[in-house]
MIVOVEX-267852 format. One record per residue: residue in three letters; y, z, x of N, C-alpha, C in turn. Coordinates in steps of 0.05 Angstrom, whole numbers, plus 5000, padded with zeros to 4 digits. Layout:
ALAYZXYZXYZX...
end
This chain:
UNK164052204750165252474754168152434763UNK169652564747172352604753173252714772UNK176352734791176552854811177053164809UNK177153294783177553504772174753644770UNK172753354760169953594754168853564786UNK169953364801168753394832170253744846UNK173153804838173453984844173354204835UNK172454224818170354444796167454524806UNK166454304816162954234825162754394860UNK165454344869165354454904164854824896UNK166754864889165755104880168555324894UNK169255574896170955674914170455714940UNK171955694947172855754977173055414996UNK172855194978172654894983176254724982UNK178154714994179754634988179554354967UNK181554294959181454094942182453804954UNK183453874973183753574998182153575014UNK179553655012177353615031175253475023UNK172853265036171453205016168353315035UNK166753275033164753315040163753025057UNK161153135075160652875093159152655081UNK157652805057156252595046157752345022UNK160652465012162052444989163252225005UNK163452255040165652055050163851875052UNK161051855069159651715062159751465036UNK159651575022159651494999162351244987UNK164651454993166251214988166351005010UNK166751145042166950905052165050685048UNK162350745044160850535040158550555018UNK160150374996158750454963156650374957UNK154750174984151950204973149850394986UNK150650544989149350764996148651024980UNK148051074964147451224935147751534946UNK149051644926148352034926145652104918UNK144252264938141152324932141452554921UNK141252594890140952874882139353004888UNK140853244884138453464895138653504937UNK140853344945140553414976141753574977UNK141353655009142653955008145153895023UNK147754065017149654015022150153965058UNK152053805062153553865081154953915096UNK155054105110157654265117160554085118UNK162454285120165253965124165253885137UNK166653645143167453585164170753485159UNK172253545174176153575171176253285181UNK178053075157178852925157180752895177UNK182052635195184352605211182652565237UNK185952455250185052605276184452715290UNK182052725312181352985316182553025346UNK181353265362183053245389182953035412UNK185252995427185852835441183152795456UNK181452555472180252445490181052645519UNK180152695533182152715558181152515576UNK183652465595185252205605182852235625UNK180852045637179452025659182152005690UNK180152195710181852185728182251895744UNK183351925766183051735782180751545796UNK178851905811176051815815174551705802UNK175051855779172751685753173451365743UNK175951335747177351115742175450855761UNK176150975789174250725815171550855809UNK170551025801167050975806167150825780UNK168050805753168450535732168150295748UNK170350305758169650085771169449925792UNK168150095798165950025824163549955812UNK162550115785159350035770160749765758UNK164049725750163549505742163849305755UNK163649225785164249035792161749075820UNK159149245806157149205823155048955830UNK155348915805153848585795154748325820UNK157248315817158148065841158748205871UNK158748455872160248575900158148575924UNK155848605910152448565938152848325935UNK152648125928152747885922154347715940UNK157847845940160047795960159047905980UNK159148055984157748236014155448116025UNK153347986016151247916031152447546036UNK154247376014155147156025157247256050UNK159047416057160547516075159347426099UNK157047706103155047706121153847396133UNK153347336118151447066119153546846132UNK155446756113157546606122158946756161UNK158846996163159847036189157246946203UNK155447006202152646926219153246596238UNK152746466202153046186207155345986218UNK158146176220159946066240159746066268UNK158346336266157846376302156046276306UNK154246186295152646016308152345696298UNK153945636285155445356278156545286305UNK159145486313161345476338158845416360UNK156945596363156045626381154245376389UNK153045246373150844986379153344776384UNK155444786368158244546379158544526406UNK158444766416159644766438158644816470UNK155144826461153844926481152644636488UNK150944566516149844306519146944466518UNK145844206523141744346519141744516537UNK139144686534139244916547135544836559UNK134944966568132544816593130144646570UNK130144836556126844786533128044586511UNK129944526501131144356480130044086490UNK131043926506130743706506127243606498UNK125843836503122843796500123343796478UNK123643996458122943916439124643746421UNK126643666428128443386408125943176416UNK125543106437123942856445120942886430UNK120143116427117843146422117442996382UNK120243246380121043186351121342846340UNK122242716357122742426359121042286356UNK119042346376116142226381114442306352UNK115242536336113642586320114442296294UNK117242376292119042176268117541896278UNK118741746308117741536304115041346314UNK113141606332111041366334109041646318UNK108641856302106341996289104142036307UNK104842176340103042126344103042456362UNK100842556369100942826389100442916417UNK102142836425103142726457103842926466UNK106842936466108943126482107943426467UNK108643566492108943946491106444046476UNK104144016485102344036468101644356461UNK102444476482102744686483103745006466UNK105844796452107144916431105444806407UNK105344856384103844736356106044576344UNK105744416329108244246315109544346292UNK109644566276111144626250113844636261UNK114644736285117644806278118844576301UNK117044436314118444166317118644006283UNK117344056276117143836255119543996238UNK121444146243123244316225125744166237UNK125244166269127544006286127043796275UNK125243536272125543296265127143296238UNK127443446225129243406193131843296210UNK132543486229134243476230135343176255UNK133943096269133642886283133742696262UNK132142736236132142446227135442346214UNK136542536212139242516204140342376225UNK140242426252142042376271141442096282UNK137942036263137341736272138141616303UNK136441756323137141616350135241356348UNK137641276373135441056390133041206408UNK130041086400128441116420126440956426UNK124640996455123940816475121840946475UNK119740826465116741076461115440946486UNK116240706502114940636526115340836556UNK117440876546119040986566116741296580UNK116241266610113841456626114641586635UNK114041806637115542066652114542366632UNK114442586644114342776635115742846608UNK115143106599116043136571118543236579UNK120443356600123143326608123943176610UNK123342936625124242746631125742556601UNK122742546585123242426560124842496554UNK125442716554127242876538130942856549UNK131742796578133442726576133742486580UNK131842286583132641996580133641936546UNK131942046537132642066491135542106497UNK136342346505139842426502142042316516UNK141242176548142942196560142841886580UNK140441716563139741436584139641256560UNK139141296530138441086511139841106497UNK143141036499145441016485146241236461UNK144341466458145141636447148341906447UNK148942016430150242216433149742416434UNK148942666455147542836459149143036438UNK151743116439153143166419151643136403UNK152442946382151142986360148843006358UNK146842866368144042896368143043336370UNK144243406388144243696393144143856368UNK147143776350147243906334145643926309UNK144643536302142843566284139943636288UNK139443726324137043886317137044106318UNK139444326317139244566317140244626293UNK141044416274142044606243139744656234UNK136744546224134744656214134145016228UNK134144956248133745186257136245456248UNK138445406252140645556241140445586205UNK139945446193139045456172136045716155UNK133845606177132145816178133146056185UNK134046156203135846396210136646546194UNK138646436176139846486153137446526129UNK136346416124133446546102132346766116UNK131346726140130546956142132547176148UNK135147216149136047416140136047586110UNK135947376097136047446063132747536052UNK131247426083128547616076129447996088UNK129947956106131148246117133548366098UNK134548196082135848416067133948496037UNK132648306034129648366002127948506008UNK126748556034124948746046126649036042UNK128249076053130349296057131449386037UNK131449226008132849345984130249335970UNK127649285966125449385954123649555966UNK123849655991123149916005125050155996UNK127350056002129450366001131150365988UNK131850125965132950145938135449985944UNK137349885928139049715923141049725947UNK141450005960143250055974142849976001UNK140450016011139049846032139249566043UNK140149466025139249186030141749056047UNK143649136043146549066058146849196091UNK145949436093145549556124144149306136UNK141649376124139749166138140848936145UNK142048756129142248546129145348446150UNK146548716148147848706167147448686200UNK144748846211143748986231142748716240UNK141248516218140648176223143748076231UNK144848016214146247816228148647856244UNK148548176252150748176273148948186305UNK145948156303145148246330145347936342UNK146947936373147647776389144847556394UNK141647736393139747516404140347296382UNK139347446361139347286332140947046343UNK143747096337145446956342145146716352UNK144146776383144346606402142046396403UNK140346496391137146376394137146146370UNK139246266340138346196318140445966317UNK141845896340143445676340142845536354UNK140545496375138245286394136445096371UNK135244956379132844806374130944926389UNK129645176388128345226396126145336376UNK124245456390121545596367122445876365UNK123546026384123246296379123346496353UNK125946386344126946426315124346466294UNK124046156291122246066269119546216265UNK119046196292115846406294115946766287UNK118246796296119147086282119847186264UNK121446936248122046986223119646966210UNK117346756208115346756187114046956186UNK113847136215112047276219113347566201UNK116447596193117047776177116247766155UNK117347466140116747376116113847466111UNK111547376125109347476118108647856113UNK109847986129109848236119110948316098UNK112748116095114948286067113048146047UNK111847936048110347826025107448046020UNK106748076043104348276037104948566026UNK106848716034108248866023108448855990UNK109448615982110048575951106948525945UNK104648455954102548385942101148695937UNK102448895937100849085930100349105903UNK102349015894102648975852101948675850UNK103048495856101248255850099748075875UNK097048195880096348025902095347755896UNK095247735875094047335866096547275879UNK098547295869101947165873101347135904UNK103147265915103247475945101847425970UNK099247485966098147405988096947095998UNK096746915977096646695987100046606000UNK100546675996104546596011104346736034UNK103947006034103447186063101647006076UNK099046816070097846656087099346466102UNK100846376083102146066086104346246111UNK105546346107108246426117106846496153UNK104146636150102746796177102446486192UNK101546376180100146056186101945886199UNK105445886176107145866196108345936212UNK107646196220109246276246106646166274UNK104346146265102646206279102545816286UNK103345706271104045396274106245286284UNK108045526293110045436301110145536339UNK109545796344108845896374106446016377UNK104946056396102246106390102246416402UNK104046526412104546756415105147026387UNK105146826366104447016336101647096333UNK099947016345096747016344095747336338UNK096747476352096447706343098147886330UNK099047706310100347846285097747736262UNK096447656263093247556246092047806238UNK090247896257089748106253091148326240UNK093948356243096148596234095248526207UNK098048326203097448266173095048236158UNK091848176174090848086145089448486134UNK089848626158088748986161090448946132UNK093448936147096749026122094948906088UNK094548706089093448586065091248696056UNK089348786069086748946052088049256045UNK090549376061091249596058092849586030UNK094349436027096049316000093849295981UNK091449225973090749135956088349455950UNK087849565976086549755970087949985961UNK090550025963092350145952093750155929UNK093149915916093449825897092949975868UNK091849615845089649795831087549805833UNK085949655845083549605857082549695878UNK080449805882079349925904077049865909UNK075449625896073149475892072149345919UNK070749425925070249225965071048885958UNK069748815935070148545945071748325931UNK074348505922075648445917078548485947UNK076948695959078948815987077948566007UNK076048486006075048266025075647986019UNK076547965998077747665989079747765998UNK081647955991085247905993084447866037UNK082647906044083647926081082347556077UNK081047506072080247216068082146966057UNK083147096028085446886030087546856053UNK087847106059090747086076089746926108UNK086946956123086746816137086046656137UNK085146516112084446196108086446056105UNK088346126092091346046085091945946107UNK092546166123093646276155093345856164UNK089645956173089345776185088845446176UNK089245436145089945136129092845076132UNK094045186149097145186137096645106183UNK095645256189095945036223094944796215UNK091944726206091144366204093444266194UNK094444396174095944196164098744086170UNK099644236189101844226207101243976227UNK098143996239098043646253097243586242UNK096543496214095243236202097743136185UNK100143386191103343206183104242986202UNK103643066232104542926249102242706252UNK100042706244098842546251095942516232UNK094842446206092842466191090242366200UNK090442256227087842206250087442386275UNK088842636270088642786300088642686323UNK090242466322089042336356090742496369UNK089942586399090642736414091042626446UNK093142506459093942426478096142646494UNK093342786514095342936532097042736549UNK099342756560100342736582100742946600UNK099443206610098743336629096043346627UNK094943526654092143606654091443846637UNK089143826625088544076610086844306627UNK087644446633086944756664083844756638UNK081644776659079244956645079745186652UNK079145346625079245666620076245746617UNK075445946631072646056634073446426625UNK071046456614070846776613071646766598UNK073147016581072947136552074846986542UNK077046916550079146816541078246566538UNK076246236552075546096542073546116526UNK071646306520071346396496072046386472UNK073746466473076446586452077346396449UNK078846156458079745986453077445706444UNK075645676455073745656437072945676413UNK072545936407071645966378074346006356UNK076845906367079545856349078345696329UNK079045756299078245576280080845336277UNK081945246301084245056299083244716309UNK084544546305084444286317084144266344UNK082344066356082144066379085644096397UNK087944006394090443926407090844256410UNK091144486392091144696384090944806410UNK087944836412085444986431085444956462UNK087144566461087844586485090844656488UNK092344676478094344806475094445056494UNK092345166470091945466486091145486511UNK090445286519089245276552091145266564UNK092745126562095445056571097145256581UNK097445456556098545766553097245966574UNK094945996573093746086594093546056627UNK093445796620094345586653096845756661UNK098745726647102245756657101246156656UNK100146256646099846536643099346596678UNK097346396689096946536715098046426737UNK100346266730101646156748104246436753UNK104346386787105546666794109046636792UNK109946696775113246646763114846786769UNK117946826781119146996798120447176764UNK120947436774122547696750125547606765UNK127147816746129947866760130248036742UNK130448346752131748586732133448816749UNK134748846739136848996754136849016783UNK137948706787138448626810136848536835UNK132948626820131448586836129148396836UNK128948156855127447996847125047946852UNK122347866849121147956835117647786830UNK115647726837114547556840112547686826UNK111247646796109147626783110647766751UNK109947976744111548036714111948376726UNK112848566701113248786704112448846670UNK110549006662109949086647112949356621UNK114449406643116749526633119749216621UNK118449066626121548886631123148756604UNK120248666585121448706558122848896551UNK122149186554123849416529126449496539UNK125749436565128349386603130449236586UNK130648916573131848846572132948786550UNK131348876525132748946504135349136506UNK134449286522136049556525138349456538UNK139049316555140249156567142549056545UNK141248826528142048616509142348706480UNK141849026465141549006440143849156430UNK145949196430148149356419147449706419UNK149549786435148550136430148250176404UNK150250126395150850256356147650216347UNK146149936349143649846334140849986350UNK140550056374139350146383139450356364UNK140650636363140750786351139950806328UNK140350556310138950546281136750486288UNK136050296304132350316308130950556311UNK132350736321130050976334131451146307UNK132751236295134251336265132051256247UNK132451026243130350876222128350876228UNK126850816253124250866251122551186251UNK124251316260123551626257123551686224UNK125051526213125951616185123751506169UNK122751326173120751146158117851316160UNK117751506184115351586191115551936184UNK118152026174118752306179117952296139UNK120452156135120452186101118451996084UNK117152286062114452276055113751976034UNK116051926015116851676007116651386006UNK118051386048117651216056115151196084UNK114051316075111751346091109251016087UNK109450946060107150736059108550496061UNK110750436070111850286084112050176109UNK112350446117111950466150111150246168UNK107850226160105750006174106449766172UNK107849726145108949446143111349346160UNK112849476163115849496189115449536210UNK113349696215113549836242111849666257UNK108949706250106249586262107249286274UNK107049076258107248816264109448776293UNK111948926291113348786320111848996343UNK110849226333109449416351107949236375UNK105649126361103948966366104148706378UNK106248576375107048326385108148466403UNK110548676408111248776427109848846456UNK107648896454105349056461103848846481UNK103048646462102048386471104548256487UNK106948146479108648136499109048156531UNK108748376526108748586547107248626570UNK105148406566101848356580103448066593UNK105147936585105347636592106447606618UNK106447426631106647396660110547306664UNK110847266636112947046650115947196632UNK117347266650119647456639123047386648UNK121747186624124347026621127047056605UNK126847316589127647426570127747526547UNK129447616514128247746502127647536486UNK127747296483126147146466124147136457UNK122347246480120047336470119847556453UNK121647696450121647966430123447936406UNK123447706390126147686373125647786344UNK122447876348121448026327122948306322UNK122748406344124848756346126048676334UNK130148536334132148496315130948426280UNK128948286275129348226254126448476231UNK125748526247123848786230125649126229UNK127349156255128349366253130349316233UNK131849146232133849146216133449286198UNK130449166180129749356161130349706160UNK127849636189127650006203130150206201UNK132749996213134350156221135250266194UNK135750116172137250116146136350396133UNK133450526145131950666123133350996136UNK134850996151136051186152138851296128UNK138351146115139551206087138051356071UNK135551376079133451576059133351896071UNK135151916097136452206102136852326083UNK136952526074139052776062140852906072UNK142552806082144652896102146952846102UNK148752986093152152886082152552676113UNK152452876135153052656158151852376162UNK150352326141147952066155150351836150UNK151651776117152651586112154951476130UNK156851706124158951656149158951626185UNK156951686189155351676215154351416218UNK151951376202151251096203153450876197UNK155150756183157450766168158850636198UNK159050856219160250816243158450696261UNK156850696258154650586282154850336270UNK154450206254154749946247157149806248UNK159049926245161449786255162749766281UNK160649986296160949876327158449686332UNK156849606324154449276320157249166322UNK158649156298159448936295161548856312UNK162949106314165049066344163748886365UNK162649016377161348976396159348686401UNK159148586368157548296374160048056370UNK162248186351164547956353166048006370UNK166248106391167148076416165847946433UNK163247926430161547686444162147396440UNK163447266420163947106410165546866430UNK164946606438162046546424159846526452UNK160046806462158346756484156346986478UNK154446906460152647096450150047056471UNK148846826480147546896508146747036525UNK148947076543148947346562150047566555UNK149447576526151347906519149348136517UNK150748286536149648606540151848756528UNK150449056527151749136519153949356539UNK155349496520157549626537157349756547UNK154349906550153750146577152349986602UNK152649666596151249566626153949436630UNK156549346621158949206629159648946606UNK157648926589158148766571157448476588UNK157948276568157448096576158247796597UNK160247986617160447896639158747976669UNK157148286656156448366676153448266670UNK152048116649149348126646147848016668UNK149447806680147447726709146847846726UNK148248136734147648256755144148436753UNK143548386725141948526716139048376704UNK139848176697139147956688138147726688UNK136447556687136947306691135947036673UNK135646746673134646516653135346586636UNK133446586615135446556584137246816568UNK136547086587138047276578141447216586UNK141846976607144547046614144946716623UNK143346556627143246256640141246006636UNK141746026609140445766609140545386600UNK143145346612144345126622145745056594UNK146745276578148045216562151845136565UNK152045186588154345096596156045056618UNK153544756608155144486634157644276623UNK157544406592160144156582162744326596UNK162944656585164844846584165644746618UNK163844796639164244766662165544436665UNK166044276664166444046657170044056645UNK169644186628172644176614174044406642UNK172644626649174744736674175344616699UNK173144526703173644346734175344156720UNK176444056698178143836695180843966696UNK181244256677183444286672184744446692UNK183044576719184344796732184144626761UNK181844526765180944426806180344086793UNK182443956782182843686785181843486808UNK181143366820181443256847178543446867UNK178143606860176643836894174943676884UNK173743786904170843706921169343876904UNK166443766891164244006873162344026893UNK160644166900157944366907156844466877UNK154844306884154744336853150144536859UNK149744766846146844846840146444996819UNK146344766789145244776770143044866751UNK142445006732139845066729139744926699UNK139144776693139044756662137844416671UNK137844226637136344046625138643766621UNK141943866622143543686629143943376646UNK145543346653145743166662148743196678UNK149543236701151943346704154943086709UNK153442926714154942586713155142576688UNK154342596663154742486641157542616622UNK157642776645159743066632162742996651UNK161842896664163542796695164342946716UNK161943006714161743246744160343176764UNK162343046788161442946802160643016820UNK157943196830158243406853155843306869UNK155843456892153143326907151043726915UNK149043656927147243966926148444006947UNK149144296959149744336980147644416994UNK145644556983141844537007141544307010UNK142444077020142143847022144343757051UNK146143987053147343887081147844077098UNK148144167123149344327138151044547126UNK151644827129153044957110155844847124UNK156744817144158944707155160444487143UNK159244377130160544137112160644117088UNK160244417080160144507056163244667044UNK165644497033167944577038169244527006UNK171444696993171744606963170844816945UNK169744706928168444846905165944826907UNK164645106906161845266900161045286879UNK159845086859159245256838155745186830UNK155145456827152745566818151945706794UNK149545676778147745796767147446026764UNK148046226750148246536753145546566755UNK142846446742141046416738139946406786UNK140646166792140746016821141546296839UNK143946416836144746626854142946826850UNK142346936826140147166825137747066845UNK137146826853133946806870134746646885UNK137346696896139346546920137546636945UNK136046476962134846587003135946347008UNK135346427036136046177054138446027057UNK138945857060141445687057143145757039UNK142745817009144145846991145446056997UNK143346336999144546547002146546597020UNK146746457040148746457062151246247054UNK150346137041153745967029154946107007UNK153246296991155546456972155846736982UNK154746757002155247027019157747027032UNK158246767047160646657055162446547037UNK162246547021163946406998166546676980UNK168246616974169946766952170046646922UNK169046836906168546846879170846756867UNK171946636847173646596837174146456802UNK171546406792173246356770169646376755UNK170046416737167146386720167146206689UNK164746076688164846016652161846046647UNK163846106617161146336607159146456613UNK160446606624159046776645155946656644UNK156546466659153446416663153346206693UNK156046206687156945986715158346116731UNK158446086756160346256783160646096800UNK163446026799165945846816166246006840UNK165645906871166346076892167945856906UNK170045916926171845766941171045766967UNK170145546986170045597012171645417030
end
């Protein structure tokens, strides 16, 4: 067809520089055939058509903001993480052992080089055996002849058998600083698969700016470890509601290790394995006995994952106390009895119980104190937990329980530190919030879920509350220890309120060491210490002053913030008479007499 009979064929009212949509079709692309007989299609006008309009500015950054969402959580949660792990890098450099460390380096030692289950029986061995990674690096000299208590051992290892407590220190608290840091990145995966992508960065913030974290997660100690598994296991049961084959055998393992690491997780067992029949009955299955395996794996796990924690340290169980083991009668020897754990375990627990009814002095706002106080845990969080984060806890947890959404969540965040809380709370010995280091790392979650508000004010509100966390914990820096917060005086004032590991626990006898060198050269020391040190090895040469006449007591005072809080007698009358004058980290108090 010619272009004459094509413009003959359009018919009138068709310009003759126009073509049709199917005609363009056609030429632009010639294997595509004309279907006779189709029905026409309207025109469509060749050229350009009208301009695009120009995206604004806004639209410009929410572009790209979607495009640079991929790596920006990514930067933000290494940010986070990387600040965590300086402060508490700085912080294990520079602190000396603190009362409970030396037990467990030596213990850890004992495990590396004679395999055998001796020292601290008291505690279970997983998260010594987390410290030995890091011991074996530092490869000390040790003296497995060597008799004396599990303190004792413990500073003859650091500070009598040619070792470097320095270094030895640090390589047993990087395992532990290490764990820290995972279990943050569990508090930010819990927090972004509860309340969606946006969640996960609050949270994870609320972890690693809170001061205990901090301070605990840069020791060689258990506290950490046992708290963290005990999250991990919720967030794993949590996910086992869609795959519980996967899921809940790891929720075992994870319960198992917390419960292998302090024996004060014990009643997170019960929580979690309820959490796990509730997951699976919630599920797709609602079959009984399929609901009675998922609570079975998780406590068989649980408790294959303690044997197997001492048959690491030792594949013959032999069990060599060096203390006496207290007989326990009545329900609680019972109970410890029918533990499905290794004999070392069970007496363990005896152990725990022994020290339970031994009568232990308090110290809380200023008053001291002889047996426990049932208020003194939530006392001293409140004390030690940042205003800004308080606020997201009671935000978030109201929010978790208000909005309908996040409602089957709830039990998984809430319940577990509830309960340990609770149990806590019953214990005799109130030494600080260590025992509670579950709160910081479950609320974090909690607090985050106040993003599931509907409330123009929530973002910018919350938004601010978190950046006073963070104020407020890098100003602690690096004396995360005794840090309170700013409606008790912050963290110079925590001893008045305070005392042992919330504000004193002999973490700094080097710091004291470097001041008496650089400021009172030459004086005379009075020296009443509370910690696991060694104060000669630091070169502090001081003598006790309850040891002479207060009259000949002349020079430098320095004391234990920990020592002055339960200052009678002699003491009290030499810093009564004494003038205050210089402090380090705030945990130590220089008086002049």
């Amino acid at each position: 067809m010619t272009a004459r009979d094509r413009s003959r064929h359009r018919g009138p009212g068709v310009p003759a520089g126009r073509m049709m949509a199917s005609e363009q079709q056609s030429v632009l692309d010639p294997g595509v055939p004309e279907v006779p007989g189709a029905p026409e299609v309207p025109d469509v006008p060749v050229g350009p058509g009208p301009a695009a309009p120009r995206p604004t500015a806004a639209g410009r950054l929410r572009a790209a903001l979607r495009a640079r969402r991929r790596w920006l959580v990514p930067l933000l949660v290494v940010l986070l993480l990387a600040q965590m792990a300086a402060a508490m890098v700085t912080t294990a450099v520079e602190q000396t052992p603190t009362i409970d460390e030396p037990v467990y380096v030596a213990t850890a030692t004992d495990y590396l080089h004679e395999h055998r289950l001796r020292y601290n029986p008291e505690h279970p061995p997983l998260g010594k055996l987390f410290v030995m990674a890091g011991i074996a690096v530092a490869d000390p000299h040790y003296d497995p002849s060597y008799r004396g208590d599990q303190g004792e051992v413990g500073r003859h290892l650091l500070y009598a058998s040619g070792n470097d407590p320095w270094r030895m220190m640090f390589w047993a608290r990087l395992p532990v600083i290490v764990l820290t840091l995972l279990f943050g990145l569990v508090a930010f995966a819990f927090a972004r698969e509860i309340l969606g992508r946006t969640a996960g960065l609050p949270a994870l913030a609320l972890y690693c700016f809170s001061p205990d974290l901090i301070a605990h997660g840069s020791l060689a100690t258990l506290d950490v470890p046992s708290a963290g598994f005990v999250l991990t296991s919720a967030w794993l049961v949590w996910r086992a509601r869609r795959r519980p084959r996967l899921y809940l055998p790891l929720a075992g393992a994870a319960l198992g290790a917390a419960v292998a690491t302090k024996m004060n997780a014990l009643p997170a067992i019960p929580v979690l394995v309820a959490l796990a029949v509730t997951a699976v009955w919630g599920g797709r299955s609602r079959r009984l006995p399929r609901v009675l395996t998922a609570a079975a794996v998780v406590a068989l796990t649980a408790v294959a994952v303690v044997w197997l924690s001492y048959l690491a340290v030792d594949p013959r169980l032999r069990f060599q106390a060096t203390v006496p083991i207290p007989a326990i009668h009545g329900a609680r020897g019972l109970l410890v009895d029918l533990m499905p754990f290794p004999q070392a375990y069970r007496d363990g627990m005896r152990l725990q119980f022994g020290l339970e009814d031994y009568p232990w002095q308090g110290y809380l706002f200023g008053h001291l104190y002889t047996g426990s106080r049932w208020y003194y845990l939530p006392a001293a969080l409140l004390v030690k937990t940042p205003l800004g984060m308080l606020v997201l806890w009671a935000a978030g947890a109201a929010a978790l329980v208000a909005v309908r959404r996040l409602r089957p969540a709830a039990p998984y965040v809430l319940l577990p530190p509830a309960v340990l809380l609770a149990s806590a709370m019953t214990g005799s010995r109130d030494f600080g919030t260590r025992y509670a280091l579950f709160m910081p790392m479950f609320l974090a979650v909690g607090g985050a879920s106040v993003l599931a508000l509907r409330r123009r004010w929530v973002r910018p509100v919350g938004g601010a509350l978190a950046l006073f966390v963070a104020v407020s914990s890098l100003r602690a820096f690096p004396f995360y220890l005794p840090y309170s917060n700013e409606a008790f005086g912050g963290p110079a004032k925590t001893h008045l309120r305070l005392h042992d590991s919330n504000v004193d626990w002999g973490q700094d006898l080097g710091r004291l060491a470097d001041r008496l060198k650089e400021r009172y050269p030459g004086e005379r020391i009075w020296l009443v210490y509370k910690g696991s040190g060694i104060p000669a090895y630091y070169g502090i040469h001081a003598a006790d002053p309850r040891k002479v006449p207060p009259g000949r007591v002349h020079g430098l005072l320095v004391v234990s913030d920990s020592s002055v809080a339960k200052a009678r007698g002699r003491l009290a009358e030499l810093i009564d008479s004494s003038r205050p004058v210089d402090d380090v980290g705030h945990s130590i108090t220089i008086y002049r007499r």
